[in-house]
ZAMARGU-4260 file (C-alpha; in steps of 0.2 Angstrom, whole numbers, plus 5000, padded with zeros to 4 digits):
<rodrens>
0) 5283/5480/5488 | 5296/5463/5494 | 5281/5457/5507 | 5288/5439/5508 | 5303/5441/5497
5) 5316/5432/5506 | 5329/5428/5495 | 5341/5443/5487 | 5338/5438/5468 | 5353/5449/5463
10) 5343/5454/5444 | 5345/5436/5440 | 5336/5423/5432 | 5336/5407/5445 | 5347/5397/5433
15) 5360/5413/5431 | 5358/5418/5450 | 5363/5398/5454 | 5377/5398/5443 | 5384/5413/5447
20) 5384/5407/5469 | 5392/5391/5460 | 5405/5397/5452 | 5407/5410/5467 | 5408/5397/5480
25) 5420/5388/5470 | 5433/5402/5469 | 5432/5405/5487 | 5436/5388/5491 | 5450/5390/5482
30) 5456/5404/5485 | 5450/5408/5502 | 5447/5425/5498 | 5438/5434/5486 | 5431/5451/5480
35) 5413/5456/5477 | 5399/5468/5482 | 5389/5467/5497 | 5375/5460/5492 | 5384/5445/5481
40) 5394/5441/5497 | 5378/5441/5508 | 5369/5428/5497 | 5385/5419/5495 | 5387/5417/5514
45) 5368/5410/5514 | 5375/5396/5499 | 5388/5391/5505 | 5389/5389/5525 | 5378/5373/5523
50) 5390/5365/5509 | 5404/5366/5521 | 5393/5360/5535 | 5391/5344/5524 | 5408/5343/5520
55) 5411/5340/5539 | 5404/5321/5536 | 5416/5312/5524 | 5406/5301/5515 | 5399/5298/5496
60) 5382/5306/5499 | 5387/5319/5506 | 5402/5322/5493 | 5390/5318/5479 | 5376/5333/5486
65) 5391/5348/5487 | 5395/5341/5470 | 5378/5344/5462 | 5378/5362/5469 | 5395/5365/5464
70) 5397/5356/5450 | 5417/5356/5451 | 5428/5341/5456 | 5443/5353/5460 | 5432/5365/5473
75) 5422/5348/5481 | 5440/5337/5484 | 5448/5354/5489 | 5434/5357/5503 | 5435/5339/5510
80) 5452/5337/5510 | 5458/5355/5515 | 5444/5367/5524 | 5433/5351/5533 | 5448/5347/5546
85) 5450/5362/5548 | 5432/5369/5552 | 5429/5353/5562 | 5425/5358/5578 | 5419/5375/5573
90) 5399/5375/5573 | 5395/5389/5562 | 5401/5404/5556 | 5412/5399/5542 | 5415/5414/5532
95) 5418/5433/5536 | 5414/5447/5526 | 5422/5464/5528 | 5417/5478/5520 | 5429/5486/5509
100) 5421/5504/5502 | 5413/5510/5488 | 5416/5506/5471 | 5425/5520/5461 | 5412/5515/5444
105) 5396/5512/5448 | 5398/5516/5468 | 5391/5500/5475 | 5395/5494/5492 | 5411/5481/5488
110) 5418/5466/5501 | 5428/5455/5503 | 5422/5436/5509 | 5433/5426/5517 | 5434/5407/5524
115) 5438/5411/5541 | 5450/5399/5549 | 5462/5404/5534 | 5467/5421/5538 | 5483/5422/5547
120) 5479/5438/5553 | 5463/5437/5563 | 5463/5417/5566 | 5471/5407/5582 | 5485/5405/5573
125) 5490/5423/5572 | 5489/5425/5593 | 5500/5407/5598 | 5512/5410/5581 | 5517/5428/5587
130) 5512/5434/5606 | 5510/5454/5609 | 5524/5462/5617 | 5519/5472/5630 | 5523/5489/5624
135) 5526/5503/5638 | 5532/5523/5637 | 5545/5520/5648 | 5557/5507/5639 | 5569/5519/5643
140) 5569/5517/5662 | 5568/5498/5658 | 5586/5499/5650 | 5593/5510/5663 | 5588/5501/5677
145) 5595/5485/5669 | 5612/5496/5665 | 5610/5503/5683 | 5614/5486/5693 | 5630/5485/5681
150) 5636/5502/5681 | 5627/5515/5695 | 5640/5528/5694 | 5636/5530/5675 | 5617/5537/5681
155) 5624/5547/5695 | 5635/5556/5683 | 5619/5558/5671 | 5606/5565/5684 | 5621/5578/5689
160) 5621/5581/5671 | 5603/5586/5669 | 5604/5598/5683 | 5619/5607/5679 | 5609/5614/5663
165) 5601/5631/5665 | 5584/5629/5665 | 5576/5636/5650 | 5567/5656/5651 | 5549/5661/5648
170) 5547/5674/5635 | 5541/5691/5642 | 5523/5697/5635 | 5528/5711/5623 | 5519/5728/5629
175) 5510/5741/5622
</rodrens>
């Protein structure tokens, strides 16, 4: 039974389940992305949401406490300097995990955890850097109603066009 069994011990010993989020969280500070299975991205999320929640106050305590669960000099100045501006005024919700399929091996559910103000593709950034064109069916109508003001005696001549073609006949139902 898991009555009470809160924590996803991921078939780990503590020391091996603590090293591994470790050297997990550090990757995905710096590389803002990584791959993993579901369950290693889920406890990951639960490790290190409150690191980067700490990284919002600049100070030596603060550095020193991400540094003793990180244990990497790279990862902690990386996180203060680089991802704590940016999540600033954010209040939670710092990473994202989308799921990415099964894998072809062992066929365990795999995703992939992001920091979430990074991605160009869902962020702010993405919507004011390039704005969505309006897209209609009749971008054709568009265009000739601009060429219209200029030239009307071109669409007269068109429209003629179109109905001096015979229209097209049905086929006849073959009989018995």
């Amino acid at each position: 039974m898991r009555h009470g069994r809160k924590v996803n011990h991921l078939s780990r010993r503590s020391e091996h389940r603590a090293a591994l989020l470790s050297n997990m969280a550090c990757s995905l500070i710096e590389s803002k992305r990584i791959n993993t299975t579901l369950a290693k991205a889920k406890a990951l999320r639960v490790y290190i949401e409150p690191l980067i929640t700490k990284s919002k106050t600049d100070s030596t305590h603060s550095r020193r406490t991400v540094f003793s669960y990180l244990k990497n000099k790279e990862a902690v100045t990386e996180l203060f300097r680089e991802v704590a501006p940016k999540i600033a005024d954010r209040p939670g919700g710092y990473v994202r995990i989308i799921k990415t399929g099964n894998r072809h091996g062992d066929n365990s559910e795999m995703a992939m955890i992001e920091l979430v103000d990074f991605n160009t593709l869902y962020g702010n950034e993405a919507a004011k850097a390039a704005p969505a064109k309006k897209r209609t069916r009749r971008s054709t109508a568009k265009k000739k109603a601009d060429e219209g003001a200029e030239a009307p005696a071109a669409s007269a001549e068109s429209s003629e066009a179109a109905e001096a073609k015979p229209k097209a006949t049905r086929r006849k139902k073959k009989e018995d």
